[in-house]
C-alpha angles and dihedrals in degrees: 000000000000122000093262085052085055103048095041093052094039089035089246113182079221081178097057093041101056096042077068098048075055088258087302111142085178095063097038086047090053089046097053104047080049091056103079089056093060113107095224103096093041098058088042089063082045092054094043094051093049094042095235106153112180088056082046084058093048107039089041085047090054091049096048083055101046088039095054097050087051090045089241088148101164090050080047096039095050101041084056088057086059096043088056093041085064096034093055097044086254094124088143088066094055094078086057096050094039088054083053100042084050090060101049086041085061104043082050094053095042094052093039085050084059096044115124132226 
């Protein structure tokens, strides 16, 4: 899969992303195939199944971030959507959104998985 094949199936803003890898597809190349060894997500599913939510606020926070510099917008997106669920006392909403959040995290690392050099 080449990078415009990713973006366009993750809805990826591949332009504004890249102005901030400095227009470098190799960097951002070499960031993406490292995003699905990063921690985060798995101790936010660790987080979500013990309840813990201040660890839910602060996993789901992280990803937003690291989601966000890689356009990653529906991961972000969604991890914000967990950050405001705790924030606002709405902790029975964050099993729904995680159960979303899983699904667009895996369509992410399945099309990142496929990416070419």
């Amino acid at each position: 899969m080449k990078l415009e094949e990713l973006a366009q199936a993750i809805a990826m803003d591949l332009d504004g992303t890249l102005a901030r890898f400095g227009g470098s597809r190799a960097l951002l190349l070499r960031f993406l195939k490292k995003f699905p060894q990063d921690a985060t997500y798995a101790a936010l599913r660790t987080a979500v199944e013990s309840g813990s939510w201040t660890e839910v606020e602060r996993t789901a926070h992280t990803l937003k971030g690291v989601a966000a510099n890689l356009g990653l917008e529906r991961i972000s997106s969604g991890s914000g959507a967990l950050v405001q669920a705790v924030r606002s006392g709405a902790q029975e909403d964050v099993p729904r959104l995680f159960t979303a959040l899983a699904a667009d995290y895996a369509a992410a690392e399945k099309a990142v998985a496929a990416l070419e050099e």
